[in-house]
N, C-alpha and C positions, 0 to 999 in steps of 0.2 A: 069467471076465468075462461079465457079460449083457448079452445080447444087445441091441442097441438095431437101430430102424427106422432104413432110409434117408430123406432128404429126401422121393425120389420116393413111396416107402411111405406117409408122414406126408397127400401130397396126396391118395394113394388113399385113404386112409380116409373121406372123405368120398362116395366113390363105391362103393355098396353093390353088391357082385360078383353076390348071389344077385337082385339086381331086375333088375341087368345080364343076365343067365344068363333071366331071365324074357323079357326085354323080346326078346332071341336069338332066343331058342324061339319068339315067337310072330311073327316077322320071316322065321323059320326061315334065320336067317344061316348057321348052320352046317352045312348042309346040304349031304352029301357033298365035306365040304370035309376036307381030307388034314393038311394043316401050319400052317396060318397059321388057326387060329382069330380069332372077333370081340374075344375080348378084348387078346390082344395082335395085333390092327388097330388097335381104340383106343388101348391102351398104346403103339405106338410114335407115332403119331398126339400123342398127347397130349406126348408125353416129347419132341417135334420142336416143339412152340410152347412148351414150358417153356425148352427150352434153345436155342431161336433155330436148329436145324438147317433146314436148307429147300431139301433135296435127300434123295434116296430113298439115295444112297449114302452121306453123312453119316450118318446114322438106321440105316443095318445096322452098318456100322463102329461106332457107340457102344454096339448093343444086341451086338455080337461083343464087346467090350471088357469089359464088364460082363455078361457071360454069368450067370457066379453068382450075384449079387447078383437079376437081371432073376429069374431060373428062382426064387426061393422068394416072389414075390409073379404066380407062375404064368404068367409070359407064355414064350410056345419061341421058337426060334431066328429070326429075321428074315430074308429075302431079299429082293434087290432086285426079282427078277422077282415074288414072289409077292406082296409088298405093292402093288407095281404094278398088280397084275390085282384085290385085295383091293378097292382105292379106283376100279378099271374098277366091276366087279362086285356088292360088295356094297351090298345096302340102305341108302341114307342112313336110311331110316326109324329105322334103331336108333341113331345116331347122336342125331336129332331128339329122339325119345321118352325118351331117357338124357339132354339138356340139362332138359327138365321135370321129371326124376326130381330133378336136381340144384337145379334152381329153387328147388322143394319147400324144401328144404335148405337152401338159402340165404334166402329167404324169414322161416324160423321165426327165422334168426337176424340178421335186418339190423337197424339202427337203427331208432329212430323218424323220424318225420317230423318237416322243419327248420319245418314251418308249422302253425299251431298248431289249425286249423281241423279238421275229422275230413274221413276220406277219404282216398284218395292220389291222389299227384298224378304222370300221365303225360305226359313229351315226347313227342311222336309225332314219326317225321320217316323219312327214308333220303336212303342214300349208295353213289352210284356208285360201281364199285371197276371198273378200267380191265381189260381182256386183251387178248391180241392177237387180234387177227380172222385172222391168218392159222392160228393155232394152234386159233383157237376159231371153228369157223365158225358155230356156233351163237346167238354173240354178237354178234349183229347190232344196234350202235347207232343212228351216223349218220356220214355221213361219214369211211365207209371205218374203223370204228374200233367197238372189239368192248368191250361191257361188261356188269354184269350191277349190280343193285341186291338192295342190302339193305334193306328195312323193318324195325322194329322200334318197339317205345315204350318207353320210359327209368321207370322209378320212381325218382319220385326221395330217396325215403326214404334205398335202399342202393346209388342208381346202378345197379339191377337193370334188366338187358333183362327184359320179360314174355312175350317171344313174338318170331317172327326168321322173316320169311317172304322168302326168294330168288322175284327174279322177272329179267325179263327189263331191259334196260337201258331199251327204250322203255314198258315199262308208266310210268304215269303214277299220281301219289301215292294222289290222292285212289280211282282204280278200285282199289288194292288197299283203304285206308281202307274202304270201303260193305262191304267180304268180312267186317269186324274187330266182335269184340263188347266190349263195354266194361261192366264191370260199375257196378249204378246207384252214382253217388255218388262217381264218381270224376269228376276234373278232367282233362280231355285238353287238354295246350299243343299248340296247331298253328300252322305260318307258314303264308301267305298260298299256298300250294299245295295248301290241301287245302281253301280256300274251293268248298265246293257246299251253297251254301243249304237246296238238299232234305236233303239228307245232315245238314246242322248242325240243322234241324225236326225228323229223326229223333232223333239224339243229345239233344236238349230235353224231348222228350217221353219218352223211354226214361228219363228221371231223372240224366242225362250231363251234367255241366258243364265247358265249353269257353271258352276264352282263346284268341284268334286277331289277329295283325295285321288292320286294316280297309284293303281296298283306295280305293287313291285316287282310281278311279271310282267308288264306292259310294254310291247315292243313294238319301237316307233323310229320314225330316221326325223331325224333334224335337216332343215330346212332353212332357218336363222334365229342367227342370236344375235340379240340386243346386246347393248354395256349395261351392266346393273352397279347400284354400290353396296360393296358389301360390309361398310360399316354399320348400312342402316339394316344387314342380316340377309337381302337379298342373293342369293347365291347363283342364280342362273334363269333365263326371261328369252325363252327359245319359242319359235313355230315348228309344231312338229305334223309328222304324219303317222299315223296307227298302220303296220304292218303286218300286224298277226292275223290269222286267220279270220277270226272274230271283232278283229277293229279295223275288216274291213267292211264292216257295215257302218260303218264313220263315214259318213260323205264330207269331204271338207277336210280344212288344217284345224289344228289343237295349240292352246299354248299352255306350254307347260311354266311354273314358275316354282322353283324351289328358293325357300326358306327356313333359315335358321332361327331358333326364338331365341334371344339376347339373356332371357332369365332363364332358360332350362337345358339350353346347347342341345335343344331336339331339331331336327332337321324335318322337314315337310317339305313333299311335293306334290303341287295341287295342278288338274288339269282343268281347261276352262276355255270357253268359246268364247270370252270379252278379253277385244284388241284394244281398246279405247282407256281401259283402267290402270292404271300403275300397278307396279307388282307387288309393291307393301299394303296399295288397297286390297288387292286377291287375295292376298296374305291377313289382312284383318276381317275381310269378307269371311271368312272359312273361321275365324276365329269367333266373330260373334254367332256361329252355329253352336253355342256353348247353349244359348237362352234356351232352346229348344229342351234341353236337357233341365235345364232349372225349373220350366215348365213342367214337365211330366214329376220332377219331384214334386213341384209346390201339390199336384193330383195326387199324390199317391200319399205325403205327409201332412198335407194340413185341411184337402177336403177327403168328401170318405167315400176311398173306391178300392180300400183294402180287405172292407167287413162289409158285406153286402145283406140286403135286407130279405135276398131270396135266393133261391138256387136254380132256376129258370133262366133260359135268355132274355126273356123278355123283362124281367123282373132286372137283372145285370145291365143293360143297354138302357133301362129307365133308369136308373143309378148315376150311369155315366152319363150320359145326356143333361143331367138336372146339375151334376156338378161342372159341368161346361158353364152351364146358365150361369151358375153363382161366379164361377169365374169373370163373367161377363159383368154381370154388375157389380161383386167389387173392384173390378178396373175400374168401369164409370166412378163409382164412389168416390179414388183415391184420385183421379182427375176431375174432379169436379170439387173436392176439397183443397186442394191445389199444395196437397203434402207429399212431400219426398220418402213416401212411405210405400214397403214390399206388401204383397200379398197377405204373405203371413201376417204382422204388424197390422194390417186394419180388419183382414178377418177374425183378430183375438177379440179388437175392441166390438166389432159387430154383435161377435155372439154374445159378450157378454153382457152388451147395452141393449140386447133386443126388443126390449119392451120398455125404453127409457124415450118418457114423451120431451126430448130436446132432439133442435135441430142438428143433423147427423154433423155439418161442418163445424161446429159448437164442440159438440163433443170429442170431435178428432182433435180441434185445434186444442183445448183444454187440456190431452194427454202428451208427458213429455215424451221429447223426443230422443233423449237421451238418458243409460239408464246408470246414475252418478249415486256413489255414496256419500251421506255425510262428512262433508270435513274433518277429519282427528280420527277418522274409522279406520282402523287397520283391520287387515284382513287375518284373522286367526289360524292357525295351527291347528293339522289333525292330530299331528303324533309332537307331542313337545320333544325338544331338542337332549 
């Protein structure tokens, strides 16, 4: 009989050992280190967000269980004490520099982009992710209550994070924004927190185009107005100029576009340095800054970066780093099996086929995709009539 790969094997393959083995060396992870190598650090790491475990005792018990199988894709034997000290101790850095490797990767193989203009186009945003203060003293919010923030920015071509910078719970959006470089030509969506005039004069002149809600203090003189129509919700498509004190670190005109949304009668006005786009694209531009948000839930509910394995920074920052990763190749997965399937939907089947020696597009295709009862099945009563 031949041999076939496990599940978990199928995900490794997209994560290249010998750049991993690189990225090691020059991290010098492994350095006078006895049992628990960086690879299976990663590897159990990784193998605890595929399959929802979220304790250090759960994660040695599955890597004891599966001993044979674990040892011929090279990872040794797991302990609780030494994984423990592994995610005290070891470099995030190689954690960091191995989600880029995988980027790369995922990158060459995303989709196009749903908008049809050249460019890509970024969500920018972050998200609080709570701890305990008594556990983390480190995590000093406000009011007695411990958190830390996520940045990142969304492509939204393949839903790709491009970059994922941990900062403190009270940094503030826009100070990490000013650190961030942006390549020319790309479109960065931002909400109204990362409004800083000089910062947006930067990004205009670097060849950076930006979509932002407009603050309802914002005061500006009109310059021109276009004809818009307003049955398709467009309500007004002006060039304006920033007058206030502070917008006048704006170099340059703005154009403002307000819109009405046809299904909720909410009104939006978005400020935005692209002359060239229509106003109902400005308008669906800002709208699909939604994914960014779906993103950070799909993080916080379906991988695990709610329960964490340590109380350390370093220990939290290894956590999030490895669940980036898994993010990263179950995208590949679910584009390469060429299914109309979310996140969630293929990380259910992953975890639960982990060590299932069939080929991973086999077994996706195999699961329905639709979830139908029996024919004649009614649906029961809690409380009879």
């Amino acid at each position: 009989m031949a041999y076939r790969a496990t599940v978990f094997a199928q995900v490794l393959q997209h994560v290249s050992k010998l750049r991993f083995e690189k990225i090691v060396r020059r991290h010098r992870g492994d350095h006078r280190v006895r049992r628990l190598n960086c690879w299976t650090w990663f590897g159990s790491l990784l193998f605890g967000q595929l399959t929802g475990h979220n304790s250090i005792r759960s994660i040695e018990k599955s890597f004891r269980c599966w001993q044979t199988g674990l040892k011929t894709l090279g990872f040794s034997h797991v302990c609780r004490s030494t994984l423990a000290e592994a995610n005290e101790r070891r470099p995030t850095g190689i954690l960091e520099d191995l989600f880029y490797e995988v980027l790369e990767v995922a990158q060459q193989q995303a989709p196009s982009s749903r908008f049809r203009f050249k460019g890509s186009v970024w969500a920018v945003d972050s998200s609080t992710i709570s701890l305990c203060l008594e556990l983390c003293p480190w995590a000093q919010f406000h009011h007695g209550k411990g958190a830390f923030k996520l940045h990142t920015a969304l492509d939204l071509a393949g839903d790709l994070p491009q970059f994922a910078v941990i900062t403190s719970g009270r940094k503030h959006d826009v100070t990490v924004a000013r650190r961030l470089t942006f390549t020319a030509g790309t479109t960065a969506i931002l909400d109204r927190a990362y409004i800083d005039y000089a910062w947006l004069s930067h990004l205009n002149s670097s060849g950076v185009w930006f979509v932002t809600r407009m603050k309802d203090n914002c005061q500006h003189q009109v310059r021109e107005c276009r004809q818009t129509n307003r049955t398709q919700g467009v309500i007004c498509d002006q060039t304006i100029v920033l007058s206030s004190y502070r917008g006048r670190d704006y170099e340059g005109k703005l154009r403002k576009v307000s819109y009405r949304d046809p299904n909720t009668g909410e009104r939006y006005t978005y400020l935005t340095n692209r002359f060239d786009l229509s106003a109902k694209t400005i308008a669906a531009l800002y709208k699909a800054r939604w994914q960014i948000e779906l993103f950070f839930k799909t993080l916080k509910s379906y991988l695990r970066i709610k329960k964490f394995l340590g109380t350390s920074v370093q220990s939290v920052q290894a956590q999030v780093w490895v669940a980036l990763i898994a993010y990263l190749l179950v995208s590949l997965i679910r584009w390469k099996s060429r299914l109309n399937w979310s996140i969630p939907e293929t990380m259910a089947v992953v975890g639960v086929m982990i060590f299932q020696r069939q080929p991973l597009e086999r077994l996706l295709a195999d699961c329905p995709t639709q979830r139908l009862a029996p024919p004649g099945v009614e649906q029961l009563t809690l409380w009879p009539a």
